[in-house]
C-alpha positions as CSV (number, residue, x, y, z in Angstrom):
1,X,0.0,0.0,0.0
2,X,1.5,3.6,-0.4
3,X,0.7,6.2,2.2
4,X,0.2,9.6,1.7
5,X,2.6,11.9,3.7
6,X,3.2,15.5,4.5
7,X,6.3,16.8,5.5
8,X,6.8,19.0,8.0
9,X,9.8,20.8,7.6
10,X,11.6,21.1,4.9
11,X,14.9,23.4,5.4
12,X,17.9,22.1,7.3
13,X,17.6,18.4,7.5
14,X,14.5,18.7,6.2
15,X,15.6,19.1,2.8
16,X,17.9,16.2,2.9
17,X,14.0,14.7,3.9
18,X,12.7,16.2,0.6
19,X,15.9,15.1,-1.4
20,X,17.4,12.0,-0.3
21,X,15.6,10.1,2.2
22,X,11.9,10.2,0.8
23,X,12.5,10.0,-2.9
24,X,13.8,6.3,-3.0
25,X,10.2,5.5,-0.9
26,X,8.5,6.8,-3.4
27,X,10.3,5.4,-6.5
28,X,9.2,2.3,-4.5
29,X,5.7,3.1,-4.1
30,X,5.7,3.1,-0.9
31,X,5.1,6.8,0.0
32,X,3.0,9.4,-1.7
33,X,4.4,13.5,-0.4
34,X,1.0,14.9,-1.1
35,X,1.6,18.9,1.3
36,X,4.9,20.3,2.8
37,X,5.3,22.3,5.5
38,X,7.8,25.0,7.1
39,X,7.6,28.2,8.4
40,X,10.0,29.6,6.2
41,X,9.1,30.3,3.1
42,X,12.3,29.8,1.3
43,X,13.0,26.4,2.6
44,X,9.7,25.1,0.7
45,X,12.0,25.1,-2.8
46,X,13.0,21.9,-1.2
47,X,10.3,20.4,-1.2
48,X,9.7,21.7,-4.6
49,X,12.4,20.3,-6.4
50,X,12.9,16.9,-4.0
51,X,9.6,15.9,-4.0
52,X,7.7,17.7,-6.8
53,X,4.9,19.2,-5.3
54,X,3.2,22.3,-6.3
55,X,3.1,26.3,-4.9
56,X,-0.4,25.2,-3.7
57,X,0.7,22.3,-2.1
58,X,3.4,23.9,0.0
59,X,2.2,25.7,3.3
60,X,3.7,27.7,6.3
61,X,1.0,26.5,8.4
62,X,0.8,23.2,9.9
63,X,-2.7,23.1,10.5
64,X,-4.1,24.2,7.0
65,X,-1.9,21.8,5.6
66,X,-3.3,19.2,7.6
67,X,-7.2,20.3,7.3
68,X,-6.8,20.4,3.2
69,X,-5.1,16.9,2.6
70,X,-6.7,13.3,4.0
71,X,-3.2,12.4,4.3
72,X,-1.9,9.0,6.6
73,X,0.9,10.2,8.0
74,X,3.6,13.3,8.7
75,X,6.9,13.3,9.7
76,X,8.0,15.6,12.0
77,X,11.6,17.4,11.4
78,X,11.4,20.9,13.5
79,X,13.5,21.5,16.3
80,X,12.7,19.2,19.1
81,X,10.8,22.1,21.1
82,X,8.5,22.3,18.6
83,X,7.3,18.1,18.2
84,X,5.1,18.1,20.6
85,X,3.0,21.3,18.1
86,X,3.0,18.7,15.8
87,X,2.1,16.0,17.0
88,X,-0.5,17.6,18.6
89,X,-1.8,19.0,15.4
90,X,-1.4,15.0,13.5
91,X,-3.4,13.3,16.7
92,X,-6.0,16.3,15.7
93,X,-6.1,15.5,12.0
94,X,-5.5,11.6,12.7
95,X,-2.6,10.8,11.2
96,X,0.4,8.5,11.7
97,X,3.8,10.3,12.5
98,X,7.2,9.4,11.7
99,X,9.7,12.0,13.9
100,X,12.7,13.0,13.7
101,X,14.7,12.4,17.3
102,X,14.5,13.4,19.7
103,X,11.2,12.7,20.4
104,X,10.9,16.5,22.3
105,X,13.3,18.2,24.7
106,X,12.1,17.1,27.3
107,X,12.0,13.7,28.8
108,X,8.1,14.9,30.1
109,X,7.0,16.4,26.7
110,X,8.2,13.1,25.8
111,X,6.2,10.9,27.8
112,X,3.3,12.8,27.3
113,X,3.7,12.7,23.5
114,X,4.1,8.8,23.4
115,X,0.4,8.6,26.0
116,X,-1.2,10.9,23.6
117,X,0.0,8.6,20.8
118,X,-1.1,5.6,22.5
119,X,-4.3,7.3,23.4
120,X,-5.3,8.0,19.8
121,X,-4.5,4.7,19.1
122,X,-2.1,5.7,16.5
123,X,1.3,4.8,15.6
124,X,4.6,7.0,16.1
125,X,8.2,5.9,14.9
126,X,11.6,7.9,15.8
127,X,14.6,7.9,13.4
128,X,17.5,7.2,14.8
129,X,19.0,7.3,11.9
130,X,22.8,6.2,13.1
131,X,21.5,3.1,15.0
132,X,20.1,2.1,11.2
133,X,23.4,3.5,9.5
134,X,25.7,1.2,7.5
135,X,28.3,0.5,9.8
136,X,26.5,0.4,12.9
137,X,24.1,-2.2,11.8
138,X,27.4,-4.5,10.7
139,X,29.0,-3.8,14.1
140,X,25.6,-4.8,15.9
141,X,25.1,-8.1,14.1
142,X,28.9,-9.2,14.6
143,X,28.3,-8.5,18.1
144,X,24.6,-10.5,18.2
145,X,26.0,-13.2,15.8
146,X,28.1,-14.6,19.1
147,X,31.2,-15.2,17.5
148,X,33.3,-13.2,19.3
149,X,31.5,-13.9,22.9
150,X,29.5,-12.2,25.3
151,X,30.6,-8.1,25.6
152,X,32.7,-6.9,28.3
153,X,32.6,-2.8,27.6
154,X,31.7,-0.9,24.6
155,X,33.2,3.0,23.7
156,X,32.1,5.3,21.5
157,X,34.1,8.5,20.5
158,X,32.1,11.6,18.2
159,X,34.5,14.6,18.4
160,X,34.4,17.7,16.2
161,X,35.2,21.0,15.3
162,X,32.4,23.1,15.7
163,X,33.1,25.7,17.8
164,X,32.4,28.7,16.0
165,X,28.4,30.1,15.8
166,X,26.2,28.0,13.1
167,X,28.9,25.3,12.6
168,X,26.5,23.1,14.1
169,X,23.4,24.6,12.6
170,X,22.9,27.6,14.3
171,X,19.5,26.4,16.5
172,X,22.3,24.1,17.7
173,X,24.4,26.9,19.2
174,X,21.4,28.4,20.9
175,X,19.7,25.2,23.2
176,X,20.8,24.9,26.3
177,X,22.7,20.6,26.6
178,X,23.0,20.9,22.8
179,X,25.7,18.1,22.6
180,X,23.5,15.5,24.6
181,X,20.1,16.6,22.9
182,X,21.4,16.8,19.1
183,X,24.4,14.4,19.5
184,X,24.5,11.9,22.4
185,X,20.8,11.3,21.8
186,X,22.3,9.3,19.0
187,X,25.5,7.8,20.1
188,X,23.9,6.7,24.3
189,X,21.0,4.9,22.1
190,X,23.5,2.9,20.3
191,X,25.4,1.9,23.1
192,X,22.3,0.6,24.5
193,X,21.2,-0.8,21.4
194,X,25.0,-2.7,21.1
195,X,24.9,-3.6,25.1
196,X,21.3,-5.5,23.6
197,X,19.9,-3.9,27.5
198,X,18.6,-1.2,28.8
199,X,20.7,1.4,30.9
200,X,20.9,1.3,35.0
201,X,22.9,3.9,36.3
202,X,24.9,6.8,34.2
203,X,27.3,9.4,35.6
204,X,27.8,12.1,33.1
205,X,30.2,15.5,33.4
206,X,29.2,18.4,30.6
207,X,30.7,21.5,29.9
208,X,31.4,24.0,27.7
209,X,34.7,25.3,26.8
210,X,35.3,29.2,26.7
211,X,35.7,29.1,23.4
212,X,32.5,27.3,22.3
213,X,30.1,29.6,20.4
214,X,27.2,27.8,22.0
215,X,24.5,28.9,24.9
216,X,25.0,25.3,26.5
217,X,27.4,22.7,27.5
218,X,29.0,21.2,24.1
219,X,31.4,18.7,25.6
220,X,30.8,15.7,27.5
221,X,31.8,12.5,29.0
222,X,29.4,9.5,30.0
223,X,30.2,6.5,32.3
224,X,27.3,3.8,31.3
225,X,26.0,0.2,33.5
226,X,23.9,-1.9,31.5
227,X,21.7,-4.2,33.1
228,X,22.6,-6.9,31.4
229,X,25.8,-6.4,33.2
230,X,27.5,-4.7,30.1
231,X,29.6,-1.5,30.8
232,X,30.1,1.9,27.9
233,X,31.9,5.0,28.0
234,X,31.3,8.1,26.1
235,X,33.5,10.9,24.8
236,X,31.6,13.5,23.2
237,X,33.0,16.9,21.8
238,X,31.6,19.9,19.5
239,X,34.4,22.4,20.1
240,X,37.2,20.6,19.4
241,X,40.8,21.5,17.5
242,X,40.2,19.4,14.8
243,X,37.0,16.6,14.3
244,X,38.7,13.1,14.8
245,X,35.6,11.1,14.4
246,X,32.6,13.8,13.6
247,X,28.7,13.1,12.6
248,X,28.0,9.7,11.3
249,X,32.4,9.0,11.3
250,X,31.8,7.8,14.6
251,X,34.7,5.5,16.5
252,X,33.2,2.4,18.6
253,X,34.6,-0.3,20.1
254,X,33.6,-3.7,21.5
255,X,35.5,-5.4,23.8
256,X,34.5,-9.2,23.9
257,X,35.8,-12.1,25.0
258,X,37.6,-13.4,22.0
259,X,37.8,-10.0,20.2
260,X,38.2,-6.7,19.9
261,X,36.1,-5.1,17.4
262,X,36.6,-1.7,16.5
263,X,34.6,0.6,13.9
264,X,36.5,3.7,13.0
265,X,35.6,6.3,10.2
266,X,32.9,3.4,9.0
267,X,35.2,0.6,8.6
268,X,34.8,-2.1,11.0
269,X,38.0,-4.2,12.1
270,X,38.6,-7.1,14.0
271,X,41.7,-8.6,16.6
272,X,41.1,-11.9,17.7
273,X,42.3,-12.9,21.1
274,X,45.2,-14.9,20.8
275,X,46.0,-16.2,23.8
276,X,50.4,-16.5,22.9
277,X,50.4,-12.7,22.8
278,X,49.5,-11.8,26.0
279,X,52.3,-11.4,28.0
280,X,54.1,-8.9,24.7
281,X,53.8,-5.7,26.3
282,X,53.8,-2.6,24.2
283,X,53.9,-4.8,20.7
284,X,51.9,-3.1,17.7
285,X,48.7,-5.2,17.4
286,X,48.2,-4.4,13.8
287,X,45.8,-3.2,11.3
288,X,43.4,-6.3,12.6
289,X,41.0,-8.1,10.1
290,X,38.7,-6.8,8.4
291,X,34.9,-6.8,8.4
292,X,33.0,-6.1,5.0
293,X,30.3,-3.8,5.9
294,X,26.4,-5.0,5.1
295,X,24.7,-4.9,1.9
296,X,21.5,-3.4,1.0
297,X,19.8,-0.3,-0.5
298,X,18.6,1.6,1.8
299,X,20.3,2.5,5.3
300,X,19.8,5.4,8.0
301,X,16.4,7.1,7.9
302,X,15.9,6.1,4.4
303,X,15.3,2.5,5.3
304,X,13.7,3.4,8.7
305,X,10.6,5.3,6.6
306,X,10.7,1.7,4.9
307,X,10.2,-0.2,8.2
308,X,7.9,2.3,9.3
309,X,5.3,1.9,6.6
310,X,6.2,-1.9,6.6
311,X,4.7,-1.3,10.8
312,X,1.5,1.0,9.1
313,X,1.2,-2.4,6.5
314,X,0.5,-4.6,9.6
315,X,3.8,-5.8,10.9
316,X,5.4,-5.8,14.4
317,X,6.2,-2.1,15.8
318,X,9.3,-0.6,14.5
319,X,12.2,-1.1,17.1
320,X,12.5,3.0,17.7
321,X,8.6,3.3,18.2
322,X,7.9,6.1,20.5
323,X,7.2,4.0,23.6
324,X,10.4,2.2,23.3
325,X,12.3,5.6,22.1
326,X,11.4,6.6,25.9
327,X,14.8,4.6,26.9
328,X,17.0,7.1,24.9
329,X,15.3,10.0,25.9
330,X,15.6,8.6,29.8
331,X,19.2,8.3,29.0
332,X,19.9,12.0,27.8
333,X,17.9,13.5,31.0
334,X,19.8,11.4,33.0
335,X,22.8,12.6,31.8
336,X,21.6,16.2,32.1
337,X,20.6,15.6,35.6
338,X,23.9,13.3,36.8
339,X,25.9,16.5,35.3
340,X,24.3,19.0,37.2
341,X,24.1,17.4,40.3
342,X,27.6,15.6,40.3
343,X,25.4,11.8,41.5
344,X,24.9,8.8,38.9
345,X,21.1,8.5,38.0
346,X,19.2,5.3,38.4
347,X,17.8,5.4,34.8
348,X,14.8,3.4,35.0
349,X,14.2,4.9,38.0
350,X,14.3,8.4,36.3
351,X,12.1,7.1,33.5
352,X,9.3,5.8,36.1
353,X,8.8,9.1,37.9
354,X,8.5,11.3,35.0
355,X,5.9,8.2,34.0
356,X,3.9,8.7,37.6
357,X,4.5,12.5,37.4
358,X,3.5,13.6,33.8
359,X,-0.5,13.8,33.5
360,X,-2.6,12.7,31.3
């Protein structure tokens, strides 16, 4: 079946929406763009010449767009401060949504986003796009495959150079915990996702450097417990000298029982244990084996508007549906909160009081 869609927002990463992550859908049948939406003006060319629509089918207003088109769905790609507008607005007008993450800025605009969902009895999927990228989907089925036994510790390094004002987008540069919001939002999820367990406890310490052009803390690092018993560590930076392992370049690595597996700059490597070497100090361990990366056609958000429509067709729910997207965004206030009061965070624990607090 193809679904009819409207886009809401269409500039920024919106417009790689309109040009490179809907289009292949469509070639496929599996997505119809039938109204666009953003409050600039300008940015609405995008959806012009990405998706073909019309003058008349382009709008600045969210909700005449959604009264004049019996569409199934929208995504949602606005600053997170704005989702919960929208998806206000598509509960309203019934209609599916597809977001881009975070699911709000808040771990309680979240919550209450996912009830109202729920409520409606309608569906609501999350892109987290790097979880569903290339080389993070290899790295996850080496590590679920079992051949390199069960995980001891997992690290992931994102570090850049973009210190200066709108090097980062500028909306970026002007929300306060803009690094865990925008960036760790990504890279805690697929720590969790790699750990195959939900987080227990994080201890977090963010900051922002004098010389980051930003209204928030742009640096971070992250100190993970699994409760599966699995340990992580995060190093994340914005304001950098020079961008060792920026956006989607990522640097993780798995230590298992009988390997090391490390991912750097999207190629994935692995050292097994050999147990003759372990007493060589200092000795250069090499370039280690490589790992061809997965084949398919569609990665990142591309393939996650697939598995979202395959979810509208019938099938199971998506695996970042909003309900169990609520573990990422627990894992991002609890870093927030462990930062500013210098104390790990019970994460579940976190998770269930802003569950009993929010109403509705």
């Amino acid at each position: 079946m193809t679904y009819d869609v409207i886009q809401v927002g269409t500039g920024g990463q919106g417009e790689q929406w309109c040009k490179k992550f809907l289009p292949p859908n469509v070639e496929d049948g599996l997505v119809n763009p039938v109204a666009a939406v953003d409050v600039d003006e300008a940015a609405l060319d995008n959806a012009r010449e990405g998706l073909g629509l019309s003058p008349d089918e382009c709008y600045t207003d969210v909700e005449a767009a959604f009264s004049e088109h019996d569409a199934d769905f929208c995504t949602v790609v606005v600053p997170p401060a704005f989702h919960e507008d929208v998806v206000d607005a598509a509960i309203e007008h019934d209609l599916h949504v597809l977001s881009e993450k975070p699911i709000a800025d808040t771990l309680e605009a979240s919550v209450r986003i996912a009830r109202k969902v729920e409520a409606a009895g309608l569906k609501m999927g999350v892109t987290m796009s790097h979880r569903f990228d290339r080389d993070k989907t290899t790295l996850r089925r080496e590590l679920r495959s079992g051949d390199h036994g069960p995980i001891d510790y997992l690290v992931c390094r994102f570090t850049c150079n973009c210190r200066t004002y709108g090097s980062w987008g500028a909306f970026r540069h002007d929300i306060e915990d803009t690094l865990m919001v925008e960036g760790a939002v990504h890279h805690l999820d697929i720590l969790a996702d790699l750990a195959g367990a939900d987080c227990e406890t994080l201890y977090a310490q963010t900051w922002l450097p004098e010389w980051g052009e930003y209204e928030g803390d742009a640096q971070g690092l992250v100190q993970l417990s699994f409760e599966n018993g699995v340990r992580g560590t995060y190093e994340g930076a914005k304001t950098n000298a020079v961008g060792l392992n920026g956006w989607g370049h990522e640097y993780v690595r798995a230590e298992c029982r009988d390997s090391t597996l490390v991912l750097d700059g999207r190629e994935l490597r692995k050292h097994a244990y050999d147990p003759d070497a372990e007493a060589r100090f200092g000795e250069d361990p090499g370039a280690g084996e490589p790992i061809p990366l997965d084949e398919q056609d569609k990665w990142a958000n591309t393939w996650l508007i697939e598995q979202f429509v395959e979810w509208l067709d019938g099938g199971g729910p998506m695996a970042t549906n909003v309900r169990d997207n609520l573990q990422s965004m627990a894992l991002i206030a609890a870093a927030m909160e462990s930062s500013e009061t210098g104390e790990a965070v019970d994460v579940q624990e976190l998770l269930a009081e802003a569950e009993a607090t929010v109403e509705g």
